[in-house]
N, C-alpha and C positions, 0 to 999 in steps of 0.2 A: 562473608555473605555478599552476595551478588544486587542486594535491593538498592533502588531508587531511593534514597531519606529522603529528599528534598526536592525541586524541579518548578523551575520559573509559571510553567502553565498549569500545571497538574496538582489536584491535593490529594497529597501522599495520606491513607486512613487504612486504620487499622494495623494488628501488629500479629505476626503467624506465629497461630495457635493450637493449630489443629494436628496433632500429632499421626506421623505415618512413619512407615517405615523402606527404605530402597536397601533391598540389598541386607537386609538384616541390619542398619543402621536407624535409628531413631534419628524423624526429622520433623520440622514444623513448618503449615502452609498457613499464608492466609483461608478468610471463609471464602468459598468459590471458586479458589483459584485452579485452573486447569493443574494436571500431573507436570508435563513438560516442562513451565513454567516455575514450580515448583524446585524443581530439581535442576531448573537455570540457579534458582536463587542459593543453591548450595556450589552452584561454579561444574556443576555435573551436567557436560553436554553430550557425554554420549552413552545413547540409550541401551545398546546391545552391540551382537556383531553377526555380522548375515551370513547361512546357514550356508554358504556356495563358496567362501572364499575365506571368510574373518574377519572379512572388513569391518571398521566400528562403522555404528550408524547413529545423525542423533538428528535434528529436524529441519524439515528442506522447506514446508510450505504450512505449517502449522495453522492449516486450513482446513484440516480431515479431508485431506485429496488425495495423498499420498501414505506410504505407510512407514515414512521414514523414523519416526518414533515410538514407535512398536514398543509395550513394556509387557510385562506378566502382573496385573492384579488381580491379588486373591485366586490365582491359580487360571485366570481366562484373559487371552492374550489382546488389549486395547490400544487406539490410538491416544498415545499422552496426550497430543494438541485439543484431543476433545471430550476427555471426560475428566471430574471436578475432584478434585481430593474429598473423600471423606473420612473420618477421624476412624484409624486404626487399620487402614488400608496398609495394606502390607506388597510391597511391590518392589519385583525383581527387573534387573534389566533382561533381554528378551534372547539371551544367546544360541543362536542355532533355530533350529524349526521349534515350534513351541508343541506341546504334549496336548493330545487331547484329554478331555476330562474325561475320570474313570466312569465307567456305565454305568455303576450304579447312583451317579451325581449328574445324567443326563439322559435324558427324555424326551419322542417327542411324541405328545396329542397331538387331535386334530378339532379344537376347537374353534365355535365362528369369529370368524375378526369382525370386530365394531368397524360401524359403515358409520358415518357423517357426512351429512347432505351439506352444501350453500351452494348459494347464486353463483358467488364468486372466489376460485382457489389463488391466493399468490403467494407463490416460490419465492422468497426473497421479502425477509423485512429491512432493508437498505431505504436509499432514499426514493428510487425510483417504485419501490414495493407501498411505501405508505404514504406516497403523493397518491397514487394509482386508488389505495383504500380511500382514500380522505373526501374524492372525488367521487367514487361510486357510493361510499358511506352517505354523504348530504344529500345524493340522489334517492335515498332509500332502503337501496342494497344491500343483500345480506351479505359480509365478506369473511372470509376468514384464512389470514395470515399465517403462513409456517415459515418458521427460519431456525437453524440449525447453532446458533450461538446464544446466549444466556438474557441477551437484551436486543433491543429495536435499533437500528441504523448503520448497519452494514458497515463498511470501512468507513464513516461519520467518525465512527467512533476510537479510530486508530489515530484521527486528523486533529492537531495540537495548532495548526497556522490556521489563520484568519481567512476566508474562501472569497476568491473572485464570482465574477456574472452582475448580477445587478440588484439592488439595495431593495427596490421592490417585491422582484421576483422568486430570489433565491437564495435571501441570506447572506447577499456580499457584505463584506466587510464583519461576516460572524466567526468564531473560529468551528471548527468543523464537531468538533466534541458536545459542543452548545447547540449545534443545528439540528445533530442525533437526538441531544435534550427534549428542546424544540416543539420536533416533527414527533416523539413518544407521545409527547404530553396531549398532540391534537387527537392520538389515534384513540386515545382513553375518553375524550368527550362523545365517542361515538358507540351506544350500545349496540349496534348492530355490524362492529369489527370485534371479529372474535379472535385471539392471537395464542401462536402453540409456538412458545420458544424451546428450547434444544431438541428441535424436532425435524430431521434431516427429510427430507424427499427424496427416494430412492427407486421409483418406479411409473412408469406409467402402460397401464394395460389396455388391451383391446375392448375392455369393456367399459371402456373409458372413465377409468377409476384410478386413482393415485397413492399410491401404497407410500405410507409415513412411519419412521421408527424413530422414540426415545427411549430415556432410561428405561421408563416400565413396559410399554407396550407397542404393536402390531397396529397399524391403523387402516382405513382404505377411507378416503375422499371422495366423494360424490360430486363434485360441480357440474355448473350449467355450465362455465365458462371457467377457463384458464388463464392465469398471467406467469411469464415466466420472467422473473427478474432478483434471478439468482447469483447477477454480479459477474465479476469475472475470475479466473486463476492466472497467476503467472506463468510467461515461458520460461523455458529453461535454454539454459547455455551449454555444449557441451565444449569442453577442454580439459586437457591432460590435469587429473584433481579435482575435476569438479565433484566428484563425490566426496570428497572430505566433510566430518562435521567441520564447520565455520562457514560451508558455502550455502546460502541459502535465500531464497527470495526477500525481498528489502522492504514484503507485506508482513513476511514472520516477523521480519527484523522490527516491524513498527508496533506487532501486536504484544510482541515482546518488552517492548522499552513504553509504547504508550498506554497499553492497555494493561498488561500486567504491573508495571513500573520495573522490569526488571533490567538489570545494566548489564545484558550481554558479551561486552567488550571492550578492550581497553584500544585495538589499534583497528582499525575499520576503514577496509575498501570497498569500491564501490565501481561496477560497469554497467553503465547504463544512463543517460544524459536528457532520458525523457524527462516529466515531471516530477515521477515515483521515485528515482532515483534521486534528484538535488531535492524533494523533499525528505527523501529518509537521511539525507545528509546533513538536513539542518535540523531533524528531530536528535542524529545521533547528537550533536552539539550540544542542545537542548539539556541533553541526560547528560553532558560532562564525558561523552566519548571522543576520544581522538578521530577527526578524521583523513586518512593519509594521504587521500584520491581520489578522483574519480576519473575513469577515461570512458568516450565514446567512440565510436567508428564512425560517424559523419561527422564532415567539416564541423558542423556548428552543434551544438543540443537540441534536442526536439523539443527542450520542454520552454516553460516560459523565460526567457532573460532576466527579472529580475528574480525567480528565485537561484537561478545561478549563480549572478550580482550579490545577494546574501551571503553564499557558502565561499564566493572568493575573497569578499572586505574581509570575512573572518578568519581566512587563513588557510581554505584551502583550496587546491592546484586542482584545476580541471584540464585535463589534457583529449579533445578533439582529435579526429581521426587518428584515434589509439585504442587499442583492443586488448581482451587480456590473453596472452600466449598460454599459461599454465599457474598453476596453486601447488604448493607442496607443504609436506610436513609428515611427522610421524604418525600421529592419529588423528594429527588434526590441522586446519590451513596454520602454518607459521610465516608462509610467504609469499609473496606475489609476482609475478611477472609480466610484464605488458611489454608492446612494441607497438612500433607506428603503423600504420596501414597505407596504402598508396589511393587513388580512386577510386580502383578495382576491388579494393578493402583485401588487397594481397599485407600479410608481412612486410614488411621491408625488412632485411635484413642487416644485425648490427646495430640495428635502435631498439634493441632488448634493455629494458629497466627492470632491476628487482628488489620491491620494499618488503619491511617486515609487516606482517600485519596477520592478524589472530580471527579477523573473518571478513569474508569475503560478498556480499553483495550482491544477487542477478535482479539488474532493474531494466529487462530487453524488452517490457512490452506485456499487452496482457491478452489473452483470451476468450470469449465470451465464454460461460458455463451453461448452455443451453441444452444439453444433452438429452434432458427432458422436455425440450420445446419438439424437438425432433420427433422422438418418440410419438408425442401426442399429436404431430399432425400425421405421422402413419397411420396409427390409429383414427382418425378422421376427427378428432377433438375441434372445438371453437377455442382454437389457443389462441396467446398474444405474446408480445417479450415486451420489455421494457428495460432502459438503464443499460448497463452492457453486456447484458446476457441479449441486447439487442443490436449495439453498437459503441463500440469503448470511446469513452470522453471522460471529461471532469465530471465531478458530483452534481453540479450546475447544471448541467444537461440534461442528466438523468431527473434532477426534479421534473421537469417539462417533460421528458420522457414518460414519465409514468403519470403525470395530469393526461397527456396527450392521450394514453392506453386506456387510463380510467373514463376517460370520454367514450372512448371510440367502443368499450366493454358496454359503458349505458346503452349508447344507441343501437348495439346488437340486441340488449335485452329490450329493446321498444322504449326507453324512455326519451320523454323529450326533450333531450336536450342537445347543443351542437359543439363542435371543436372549432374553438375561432382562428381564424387564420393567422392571426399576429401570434397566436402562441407553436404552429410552425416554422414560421420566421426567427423567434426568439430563440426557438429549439438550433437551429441551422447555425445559427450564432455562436449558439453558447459551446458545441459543440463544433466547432471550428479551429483548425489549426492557428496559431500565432499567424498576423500580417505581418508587413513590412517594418522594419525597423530601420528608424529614422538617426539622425544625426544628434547627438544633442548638443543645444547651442545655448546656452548658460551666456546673458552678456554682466559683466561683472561692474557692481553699483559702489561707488565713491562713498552710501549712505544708505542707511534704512533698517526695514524689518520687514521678511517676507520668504516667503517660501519654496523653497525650490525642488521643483518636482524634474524624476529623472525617469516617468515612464514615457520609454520612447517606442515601446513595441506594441503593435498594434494587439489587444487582446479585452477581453470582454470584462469590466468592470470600473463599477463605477461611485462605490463610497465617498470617495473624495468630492466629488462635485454636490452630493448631498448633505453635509457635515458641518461646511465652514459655515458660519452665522452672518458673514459677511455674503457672502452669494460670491466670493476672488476667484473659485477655479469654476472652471466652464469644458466642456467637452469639443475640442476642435473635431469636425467633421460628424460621422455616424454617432448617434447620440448612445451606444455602448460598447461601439469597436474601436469611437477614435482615440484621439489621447488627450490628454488634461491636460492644460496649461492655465497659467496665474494671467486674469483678464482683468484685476482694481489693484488699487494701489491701496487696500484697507486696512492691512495688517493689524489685529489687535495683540498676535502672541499666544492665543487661545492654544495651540499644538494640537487642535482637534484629529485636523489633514495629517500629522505626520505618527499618530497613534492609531489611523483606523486603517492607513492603507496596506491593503495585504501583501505586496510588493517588500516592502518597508522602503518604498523608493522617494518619501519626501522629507524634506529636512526643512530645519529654520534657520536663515539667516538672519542672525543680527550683528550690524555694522554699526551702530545708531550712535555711540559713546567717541566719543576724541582720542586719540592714540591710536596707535600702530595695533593693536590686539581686539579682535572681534569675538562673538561667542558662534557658537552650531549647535544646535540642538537634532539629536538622532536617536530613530526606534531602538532600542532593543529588548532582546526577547529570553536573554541567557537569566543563568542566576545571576543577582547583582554581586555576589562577592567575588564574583570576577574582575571587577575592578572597584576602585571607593573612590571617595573625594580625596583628590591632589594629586593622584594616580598620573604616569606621565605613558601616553599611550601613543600608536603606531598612525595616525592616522592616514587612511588610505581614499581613493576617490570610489566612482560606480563599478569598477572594477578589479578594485583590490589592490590599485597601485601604488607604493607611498608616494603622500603628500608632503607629510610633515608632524614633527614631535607636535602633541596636543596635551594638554593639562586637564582631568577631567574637573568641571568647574561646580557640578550639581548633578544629582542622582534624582529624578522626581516619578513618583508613583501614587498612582491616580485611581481612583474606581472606575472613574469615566474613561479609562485608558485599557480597559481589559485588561489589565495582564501584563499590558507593555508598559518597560520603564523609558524612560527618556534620561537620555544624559547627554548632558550640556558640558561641552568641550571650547576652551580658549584656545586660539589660535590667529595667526594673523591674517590681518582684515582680507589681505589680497589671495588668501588660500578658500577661506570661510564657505564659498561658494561651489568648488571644489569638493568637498569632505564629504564624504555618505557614511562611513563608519569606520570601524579602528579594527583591526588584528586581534586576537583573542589565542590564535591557536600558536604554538612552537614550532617554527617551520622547520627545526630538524625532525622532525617526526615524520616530515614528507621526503627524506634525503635517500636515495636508494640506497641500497646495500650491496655487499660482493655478492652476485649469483650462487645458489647454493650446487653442486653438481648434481641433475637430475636429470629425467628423461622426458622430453614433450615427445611425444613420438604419440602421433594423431591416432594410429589404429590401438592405442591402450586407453584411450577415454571412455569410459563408462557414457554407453547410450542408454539403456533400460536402468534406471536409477531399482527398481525392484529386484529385478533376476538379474543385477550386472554381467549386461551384455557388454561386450566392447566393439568398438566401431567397424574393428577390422571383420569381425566375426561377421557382420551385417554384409559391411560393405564387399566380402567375397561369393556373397548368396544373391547379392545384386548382381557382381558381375556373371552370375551363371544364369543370369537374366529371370529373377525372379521378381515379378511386377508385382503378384496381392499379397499383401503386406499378412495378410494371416499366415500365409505359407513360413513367413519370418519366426512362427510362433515355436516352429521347432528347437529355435535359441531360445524359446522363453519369451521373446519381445513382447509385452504388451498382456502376459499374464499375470502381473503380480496387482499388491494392490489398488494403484490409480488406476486401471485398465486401460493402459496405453495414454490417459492425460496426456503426459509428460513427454513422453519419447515419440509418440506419433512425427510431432511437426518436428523434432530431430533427425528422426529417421528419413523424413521428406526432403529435407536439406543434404542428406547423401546421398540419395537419387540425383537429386540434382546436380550435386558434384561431380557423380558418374556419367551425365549427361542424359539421363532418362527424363521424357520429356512428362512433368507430374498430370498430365492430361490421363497419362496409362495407367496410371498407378491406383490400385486397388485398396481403400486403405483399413482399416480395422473395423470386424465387424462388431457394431456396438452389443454392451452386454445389454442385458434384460436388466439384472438394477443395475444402476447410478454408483452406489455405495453398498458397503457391506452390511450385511443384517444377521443378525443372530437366528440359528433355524427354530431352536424356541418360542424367538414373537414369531418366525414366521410361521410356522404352525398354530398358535394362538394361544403355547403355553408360557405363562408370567409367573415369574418367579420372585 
């Protein structure tokens, strides 16, 4: 079994009970738990084998975006990642084209579809979707919320670390899973938010009506006003392998291990150096997975430095301007290869490295899921977006995001009310790239007790200056972008600061005792039977470097600590200052391997993850100078079931290549729905 027992942030509940069947085999799910997930927990990750080649297939974006986990239940062929085990479901994997149902087991009427009216429709119950309610709820408003997942707060609910912005505004220093909590709990004091969970939005028409489908039925929406804040999808990376099971976005990867609790993997790569990726890097830790690597193509990471500084104290190797070359294996990633990049983000040649590793990671970035914003302003709709179906940032943003929308929707409908300027400003903020990062200059004290903070990169949040009871840390500069620093000399030892920050970038110094040996007290967030008392550990500084052998001295866990343990490490006086955390991980684990003999050979990389297209097949239709990309459709490009998602801005990126300049390029004409719909509801007959 594949399950999570235990996990530092997480309470592991309940035990699967629900019996089904894959494959003619008797299996057990927990209650609710998706198919996919399911049949993760039995180590079974590939779902079928597509109908064109034989390829296996098992899940790429476990988002209901794609149709890469395709099964056969009860005889009608679904996506695993979005529908719920129920007891006695009997499900095959999905091999080849799947059978229609016999005629006389299908039908269609033409009955009326239920119409439902409100004020206000919002796509998306994430954070920006029920900031957006909360605000037009207290105004009066009648709202009513659709989102396509079993509960309220959007990727909140995948998020296990403690969230940056500011203490006031947006929940800093909560962890991400408590703020989905949260923001449920406000939307329930409001009777006049009405919420339709696993209920997908699939359409918007000219008669400016929004066509909805769940389990049972057919729906059409009626609002005065629209919000689209449906979040966003991952890109995709195309390289020789990337279709393998093991290679998949590092959203499934989190909904997989944080929401399901299921443990995925035992060796785990990762490309991509934004946030999304060193955060699914420190969730896999979290769950007790290996992690091998991570490489980016820019100098530096896009995402924050201290969550970087996290994944390297712990043991692992982040390698900057490195890309990954190729993925190989029999049915599935067994290994990995990366090489270094120059400027240009050319290869370099002869700095090929290849580890072992069982899945693979794409963390390049995301894209807004707006598809239906578009639509609706064809249509001439009063729409709006919000969150990153408006513009991709942190979760932080997005709250303001969608206050800012929920405003801006009252004052369309005539109420009186206005959107204040500071909470534009706040939004611009929070939403803002990392500043400058500074030097850190630690001066090292003969004596004392006191805390030493190692955020030196400029970025939005601000727990610590709120926390300490002494009023010791202060905000040098902008009072949310600048950085903290220790301004009294008051030290009580309280460890408030070094448990709340989301960084986990502060520690406690004490030197106070006679002798050569001082203590450090530091966050952690793993399970504690990682280490015990006496334990003699790796101790490293802000970036993973050793310091020095450490003794672990004290384990302490707290209520008032969330979650995070603190352990307290002996070591000597003149390092004590130095120390941010200790090693955890086996660094042979990150040692490459002998090259397996394989082929990277560019034009065999699957570009249409649906109708496996390969690169070359494309890019010979380009050079015969074909611009509108629907023309491409004669490969299949962009008919299967993401409708082009995925492969569009792939495909864009070998025009480019070719030298087409994408001003010309024609790109795929959107469908009418969004997602797939059964012709049954859409007819109006329920079964």
């Amino acid at each position: 079994m594949y399950r999570i027992k235990r996990h530092p942030i997480l309470e592991v509940k309940g035990e699967a009970q629900i019996p089904f069947s894959f494959n003619g085999k008797l299996l057990y799910a927990k209650a609710g738990e998706v198919i996919s997930s399911a049949l993760f927990a039995y180590g079974i990750n590939i779902f079928g084998h597509h109908p064109k080649d034989g390829s296996p297939q098992g899940i790429f974006c476990a988002n209901g975006q794609c149709a890469q986990c395709l099964v056969i239940t009860d005889g009608i062929p679904v996506k695993g990642c979005m529908v719920q085990i129920k007891e006695g479901m009997k499900i095959t994997a999905c091999d080849g084209i799947p059978e229609l149902p016999a005629s006389n087991e299908f039908s269609l009427g033409f009955k009326p579809i239920p119409v439902i009216d409100t004020d206000v429709l919002i796509v998306g119950g994430g954070p920006a979707g029920i900031t957006a309610a909360l605000e037009l709820a207290s105004l009066g408003t009648d709202v009513l919320i659709v989102d396509d997942k079993h509960r309220l707060g959007g990727k909140l609910v995948l998020q296990t670390h403690s969230f940056f912005g500011t203490v006031a505004d947006c929940y800093a220093g909560t962890r991400g899973i408590d703020i989905a909590t949260k923001l449920a709990a406000e939307i329930e004091k409001y009777p006049n938010i009405r919420v339709m969970l696993n209920t997908t939005a699939v359409a918007c028409y000219r008669d400016k009506k929004i066509g909805v489908v769940n389990d049972n039925e057919y729906l059409l929406l009626n609002p005065q006003k629209l919000l689209i804040a449906a979040g966003a999808r991952e890109k995709a990376l195309s390289f020789p392998g990337c279709d393998l099971p093991g290679v998949y976005g590092a959203g499934a990867f989190q909904t997989l291990v944080n929401r399901d609790l299921i443990r995925p993997s035992d060796k785990l790569f990762i490309v991509g150096g934004g946030n999304v990726g060193l955060i699914a890097a420190y969730h896999a830790l979290q769950a007790g997975i290996n992690v091998v690597g991570l490489v980016e193509a820019m100098p530096q990471v896009g995402g924050y430095k201290v969550h970087q500084d996290k994944i390297k104290r712990l043991g692992v190797p982040v390698w900057t301007s490195h890309t990954v070359k190729c993925a190989g294996g029999k049915d599935k990633v067994e290994w990995v290869t990366v090489a270094e990049v120059d400027k240009n983000f050319k290869e370099i040649p002869g700095t090929e490295k290849t580890f072992s590793a069982d899945t693979l990671l794409v963390a390049v970035g995301l894209n807004p899921v707006n598809e239906l914003y578009d639509q609706a302003k064809k249509f001439g709709m009063d729409v709006y977006s919000a969150g990153d179906a408006l513009e991709i940032a942190e979760a932080s943003a997005a709250i303001f995001s969608g206050k800012i929308s929920g405003r801006q929707i009252a004052q369309s409908l005539g109420k009186n009310v206005s959107v204040p300027e500071e909470w534009f400003q706040r939004w611009e903020i929070l939403k803002s790239k990392p500043g400058k990062t500074s030097t850190l200059d630690i001066k090292p004290l003969e004596s004392g007790l006191f805390p030493v903070i190692r955020c030196i990169q400029e970025i939005p949040c601000d727990p610590c200056i709120h926390i300490c009871p002494k009023d010791m840390i202060a905000m040098i500069g902008d009072p949310i972008f600048g950085l903290p620093d220790v301004v009294k000399d008051e030290c009580t030892g309280c460890t408030l600061c070094v448990a709340v920050c989301p960084g986990l970038a502060i520690t406690l110094a004490d030197i106070r005792k006679e002798g050569p040996e001082g203590l450090v007290t530091i966050p952690f967030e793993l399970l504690e039977l990682n280490v015990k008392i006496g334990d003699e550990v790796d101790a490293v500084d802000m970036d993973g470097n050793f310091v020095t052998q450490a003794k672990v001295e004290k384990i302490t866990k707290r209520k008032v600590y969330d979650r995070t343990i603190l352990v307290t490490l002996k070591v000597p006086k003149e390092k004590a200052v130095q120390i941010t955390g200790f090693k955890i991980q086996n660094p042979q684990i990150s040692e490459p391997i002998d090259a397996p003999a394989t082929s990277c050979i560019d034009d065999e990389t699957i570009i249409c993850r649906c109708e496996r297209v390969k690169a070359g097949e494309i890019r010979k239709m380009i050079r015969q100078g074909v611009i509108d990309m629907n023309q491409l459709k004669i490969l299949r490009c962009g008919m299967g079931a993401c409708g082009g998602k995925t492969c569009q801005s792939l495909i864009m990126r070998i025009y480019q290549q070719e030298g087409v300049d994408l001003c010309d390029i024609i790109p795929f004409t959107l469908r009418p729905l969004v997602a797939e719909v059964k012709l049954d509801m859409l007819s109006g007959e329920v079964k």
